[in-house]
C-alpha positions as CSV (number, residue, x, y, z in Angstrom):
1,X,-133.3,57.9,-239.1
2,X,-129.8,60.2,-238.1
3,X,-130.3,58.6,-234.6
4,X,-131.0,55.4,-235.5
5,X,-128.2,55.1,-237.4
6,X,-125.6,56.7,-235.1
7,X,-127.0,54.6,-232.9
8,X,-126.2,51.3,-234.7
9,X,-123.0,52.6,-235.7
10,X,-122.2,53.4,-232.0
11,X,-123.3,49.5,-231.1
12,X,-121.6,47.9,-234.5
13,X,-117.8,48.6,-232.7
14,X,-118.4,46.8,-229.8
15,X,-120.2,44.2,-231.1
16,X,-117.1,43.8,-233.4
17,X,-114.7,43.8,-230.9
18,X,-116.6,41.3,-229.1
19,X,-116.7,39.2,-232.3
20,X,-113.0,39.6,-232.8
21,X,-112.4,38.3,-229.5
22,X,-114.4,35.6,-229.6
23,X,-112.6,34.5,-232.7
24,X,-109.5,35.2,-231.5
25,X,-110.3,32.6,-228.0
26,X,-111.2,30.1,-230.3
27,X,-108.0,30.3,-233.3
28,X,-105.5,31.1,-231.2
29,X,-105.3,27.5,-229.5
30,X,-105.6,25.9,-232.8
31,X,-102.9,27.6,-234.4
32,X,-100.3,26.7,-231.7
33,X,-101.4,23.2,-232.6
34,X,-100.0,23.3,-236.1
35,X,-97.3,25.9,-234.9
36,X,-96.0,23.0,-232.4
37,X,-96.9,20.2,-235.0
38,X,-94.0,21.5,-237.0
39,X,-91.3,21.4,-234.0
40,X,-88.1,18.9,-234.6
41,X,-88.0,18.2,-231.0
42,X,-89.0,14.6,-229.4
43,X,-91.4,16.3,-226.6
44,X,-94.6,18.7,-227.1
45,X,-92.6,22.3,-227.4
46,X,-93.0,25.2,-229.9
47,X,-90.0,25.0,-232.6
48,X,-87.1,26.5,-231.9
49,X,-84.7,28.1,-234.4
50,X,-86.1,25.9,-237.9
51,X,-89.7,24.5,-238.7
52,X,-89.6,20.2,-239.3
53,X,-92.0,18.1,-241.2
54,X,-90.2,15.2,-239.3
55,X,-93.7,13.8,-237.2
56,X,-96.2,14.0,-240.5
57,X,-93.7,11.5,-241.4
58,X,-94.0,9.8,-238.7
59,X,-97.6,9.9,-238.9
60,X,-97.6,8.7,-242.6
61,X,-95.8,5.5,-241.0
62,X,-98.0,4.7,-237.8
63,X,-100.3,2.1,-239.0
64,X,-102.2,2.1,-235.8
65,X,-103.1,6.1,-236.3
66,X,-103.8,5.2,-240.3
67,X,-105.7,2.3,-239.4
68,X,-107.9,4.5,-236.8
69,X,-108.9,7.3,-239.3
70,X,-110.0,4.5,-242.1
71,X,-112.1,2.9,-239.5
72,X,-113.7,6.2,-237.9
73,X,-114.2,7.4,-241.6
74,X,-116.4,4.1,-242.1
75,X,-118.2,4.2,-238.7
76,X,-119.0,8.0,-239.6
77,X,-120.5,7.1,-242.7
78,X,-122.2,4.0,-242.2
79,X,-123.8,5.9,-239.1
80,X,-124.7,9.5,-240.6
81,X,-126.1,7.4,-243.6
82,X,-128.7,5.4,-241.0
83,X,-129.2,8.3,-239.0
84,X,-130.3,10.3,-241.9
85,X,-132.8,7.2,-243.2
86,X,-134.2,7.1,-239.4
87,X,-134.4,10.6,-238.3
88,X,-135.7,11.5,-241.5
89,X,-138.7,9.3,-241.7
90,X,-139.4,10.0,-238.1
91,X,-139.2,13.3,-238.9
92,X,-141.7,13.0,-241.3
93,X,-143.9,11.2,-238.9
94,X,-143.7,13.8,-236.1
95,X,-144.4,16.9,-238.0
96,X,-147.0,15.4,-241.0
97,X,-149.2,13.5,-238.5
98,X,-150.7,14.2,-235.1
99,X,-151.1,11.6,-232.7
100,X,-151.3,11.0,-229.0
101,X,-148.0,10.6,-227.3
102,X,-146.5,12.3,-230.0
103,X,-144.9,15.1,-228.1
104,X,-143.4,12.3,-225.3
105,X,-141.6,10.4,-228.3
106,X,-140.2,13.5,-229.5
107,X,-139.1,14.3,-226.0
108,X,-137.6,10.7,-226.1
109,X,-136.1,10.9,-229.7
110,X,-133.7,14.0,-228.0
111,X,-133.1,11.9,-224.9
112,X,-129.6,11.7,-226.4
113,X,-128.9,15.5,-226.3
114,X,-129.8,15.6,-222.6
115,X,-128.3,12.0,-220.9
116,X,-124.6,11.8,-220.4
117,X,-122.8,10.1,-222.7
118,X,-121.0,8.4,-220.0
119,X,-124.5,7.0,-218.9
120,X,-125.5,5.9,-222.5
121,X,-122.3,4.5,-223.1
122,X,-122.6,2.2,-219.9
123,X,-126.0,1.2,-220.6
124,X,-125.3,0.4,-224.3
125,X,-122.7,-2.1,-223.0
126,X,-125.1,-3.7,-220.7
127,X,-127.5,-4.0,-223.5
128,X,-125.4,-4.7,-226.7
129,X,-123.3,-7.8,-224.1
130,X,-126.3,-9.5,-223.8
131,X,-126.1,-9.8,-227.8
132,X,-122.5,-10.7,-228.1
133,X,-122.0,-7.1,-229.7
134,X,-120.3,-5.0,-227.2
135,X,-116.9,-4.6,-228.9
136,X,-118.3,-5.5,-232.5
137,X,-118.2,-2.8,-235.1
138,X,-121.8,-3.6,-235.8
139,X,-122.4,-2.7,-232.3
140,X,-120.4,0.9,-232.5
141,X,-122.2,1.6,-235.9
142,X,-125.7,1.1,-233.8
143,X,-124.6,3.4,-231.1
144,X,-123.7,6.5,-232.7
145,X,-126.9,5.9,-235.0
146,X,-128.4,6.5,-231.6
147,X,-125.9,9.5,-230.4
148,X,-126.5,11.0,-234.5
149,X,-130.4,10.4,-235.0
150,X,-131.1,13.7,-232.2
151,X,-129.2,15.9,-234.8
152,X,-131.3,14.8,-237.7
153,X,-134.3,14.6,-236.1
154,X,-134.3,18.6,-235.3
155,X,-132.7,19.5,-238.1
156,X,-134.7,17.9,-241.0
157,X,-137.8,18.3,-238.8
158,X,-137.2,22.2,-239.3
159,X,-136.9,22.0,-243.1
160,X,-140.4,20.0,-243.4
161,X,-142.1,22.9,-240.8
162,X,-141.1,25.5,-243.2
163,X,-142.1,23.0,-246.7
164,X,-145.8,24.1,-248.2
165,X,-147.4,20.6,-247.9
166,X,-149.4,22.0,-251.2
167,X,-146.3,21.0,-253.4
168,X,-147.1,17.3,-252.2
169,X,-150.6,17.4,-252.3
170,X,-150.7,18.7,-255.5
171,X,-148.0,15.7,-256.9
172,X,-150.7,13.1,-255.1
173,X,-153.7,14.8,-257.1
174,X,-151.9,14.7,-260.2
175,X,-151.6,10.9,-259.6
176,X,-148.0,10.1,-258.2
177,X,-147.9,7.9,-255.5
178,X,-146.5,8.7,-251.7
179,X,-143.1,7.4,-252.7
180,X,-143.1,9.4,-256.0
181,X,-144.3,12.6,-254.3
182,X,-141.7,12.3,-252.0
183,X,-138.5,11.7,-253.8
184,X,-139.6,13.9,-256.7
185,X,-141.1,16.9,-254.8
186,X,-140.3,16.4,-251.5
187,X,-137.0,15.2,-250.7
188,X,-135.7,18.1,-253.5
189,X,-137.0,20.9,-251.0
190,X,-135.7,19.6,-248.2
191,X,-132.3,18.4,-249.5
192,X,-130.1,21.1,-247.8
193,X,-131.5,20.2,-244.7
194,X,-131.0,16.7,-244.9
195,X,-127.2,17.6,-246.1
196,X,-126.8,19.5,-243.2
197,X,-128.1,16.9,-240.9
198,X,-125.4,14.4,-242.6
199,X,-122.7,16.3,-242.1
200,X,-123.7,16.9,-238.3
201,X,-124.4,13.2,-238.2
202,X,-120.6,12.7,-239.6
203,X,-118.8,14.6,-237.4
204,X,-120.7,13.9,-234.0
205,X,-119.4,10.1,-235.4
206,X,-116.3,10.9,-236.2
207,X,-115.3,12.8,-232.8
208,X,-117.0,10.4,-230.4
209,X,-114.4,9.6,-227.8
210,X,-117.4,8.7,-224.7
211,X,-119.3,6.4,-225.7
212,X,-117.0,4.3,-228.1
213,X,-114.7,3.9,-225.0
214,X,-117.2,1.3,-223.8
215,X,-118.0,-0.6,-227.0
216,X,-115.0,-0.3,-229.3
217,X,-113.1,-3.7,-228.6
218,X,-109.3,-3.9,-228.9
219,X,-109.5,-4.4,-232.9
220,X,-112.3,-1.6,-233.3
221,X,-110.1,1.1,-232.3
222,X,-111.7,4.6,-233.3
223,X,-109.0,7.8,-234.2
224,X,-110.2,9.8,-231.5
225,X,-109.5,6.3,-228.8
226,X,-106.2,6.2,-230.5
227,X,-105.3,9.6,-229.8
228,X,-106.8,9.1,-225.9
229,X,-104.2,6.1,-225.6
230,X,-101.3,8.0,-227.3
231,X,-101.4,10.8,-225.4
232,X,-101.8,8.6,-221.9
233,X,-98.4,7.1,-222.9
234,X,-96.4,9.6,-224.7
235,X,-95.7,13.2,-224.9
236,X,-94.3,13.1,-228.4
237,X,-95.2,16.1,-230.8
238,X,-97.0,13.5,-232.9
239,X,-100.4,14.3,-231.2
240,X,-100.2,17.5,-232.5
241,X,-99.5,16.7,-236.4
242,X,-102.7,14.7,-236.1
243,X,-104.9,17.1,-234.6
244,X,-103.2,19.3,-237.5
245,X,-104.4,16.9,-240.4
246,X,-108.0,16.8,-238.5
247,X,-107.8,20.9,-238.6
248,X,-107.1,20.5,-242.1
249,X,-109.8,18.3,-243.1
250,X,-112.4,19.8,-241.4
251,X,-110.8,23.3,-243.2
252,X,-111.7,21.1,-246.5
253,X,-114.9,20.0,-245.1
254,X,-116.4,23.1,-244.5
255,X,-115.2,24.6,-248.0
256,X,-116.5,22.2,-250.1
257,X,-120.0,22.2,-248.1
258,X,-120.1,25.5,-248.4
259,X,-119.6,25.2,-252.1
260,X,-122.4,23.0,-252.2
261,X,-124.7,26.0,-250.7
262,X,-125.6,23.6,-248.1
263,X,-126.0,26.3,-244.8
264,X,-126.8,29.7,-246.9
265,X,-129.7,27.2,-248.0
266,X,-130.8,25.9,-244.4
267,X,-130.0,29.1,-242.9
């Protein structure tokens, strides 16, 4: 018990060190983000001398930039909110029932984790400009359903393989019907898992750049196109107090999930 104990003590230092590193390769970068976000100059520079709130102003006053965030927050929600309805039911399909070809269309449902975006993104131009809905909003909302339902598919498939299928079978023999049993029984067990799936539907929305490159039309701008076409014609400091409000949210995000209990649920 002595050895074992040294022993884990001995591998705890370096495993902490290794941790603290890690951490330190991924903050660092983010924090001379908001460091330069705060610079008074007119170019991309850390701040020199005194600290300026000078381009969240200027942010507050871009309508494009505002104009981008309300429409990537309504693309993200519209699509983790079908992607969740999709990948939930065809979660429920894959792991309740076994049929033949059932393993290929799972192997097809992730097809969007393996192919390139660049690749989907080209073909879903092909495909949505035969329907007049290659720079439509309808047509983005339909694509990152697509990019999303991968996300959901594995991650609400994993809360239903560890659910006891009793619970429902005992609802059904008590006389509720398959919708009852599952939005009273079900869908209650599983809810972290389908939270969790949401919020990984969200972001994967909300931070496409690839794909909405092909079908976002010059009025469906997304935030993350209209920092692509910022940066490709200026080098103003204003780049950075965006990516610093995006930090910040996502800060929020994860707080308020966390609150909910959503991952110590899951995980």
């Amino acid at each position: 018990m002595e050895r074992n104990s040294l022993s884990r003590r001995g591998m705890g230092l370096p495993l902490a060190a290794f941790v603290a590193l890690a951490a330190l390769f991924i903050l660092v970068p983010l924090v001379i983000v908001v460091i330069v976000s705060l610079t008074p100059a007119e170019f991309l520079r850390l701040p020199e001398g005194r600290l300026s709130l000078r381009w969240y102003e200027e942010l507050l006053r871009s309508e494009d930039f505002l104009k981008a965030f309300l429409r990537s927050l309504a693309l993200a929600a519209l699509s983790a909110a079908g992607s969740v309805v999709l990948g939930t039911l065809t979660a429920l399909a894959l792991v309740r029932y076994r049929f033949r070809g059932g393993t290929v269309l799972e192997t097809l449902c992730m097809a969007p984790l393996i192919v390139p975006q660049v690749v989907i993104g080209l073909a879903l131009l092909q495909f949505f400009s035969k329907f007049g809905m290659a720079q439509s909003f309808t047509g983005l909302v339909l694509s990152h359903v697509i990019l999303c339902f991968p996300f959901v598919l594995r991650i609400v498939g994993a809360s239903l393989k560890g659910f006891n299928v009793n619970l429902e079978h005992a609802a059904r023999t008590l006389g509720a019907s398959w919708f009852a049993a599952h939005r009273h029984v079900v869908y209650p067990l599983i809810r972290p898992g389908v939270l969790v799936a949401a919020a990984f539907a969200f972001i994967t929305s909300f931070d496409n750049l690839t794909v909405s490159l092909f079908l976002a039309g010059p009025y469906q701008v997304t935030l993350p196109i209209q920092m692509y076409l910022h940066i490709d014609y200026s080098n103003d400091p204003l780049i950075a107090s965006v990516s610093t409000a995006l930090i910040g949210l996502a800060v929020v995000f994860v707080v308020l999930f966390e609150k909910l209990g959503g991952l110590r649920k899951v995980f």
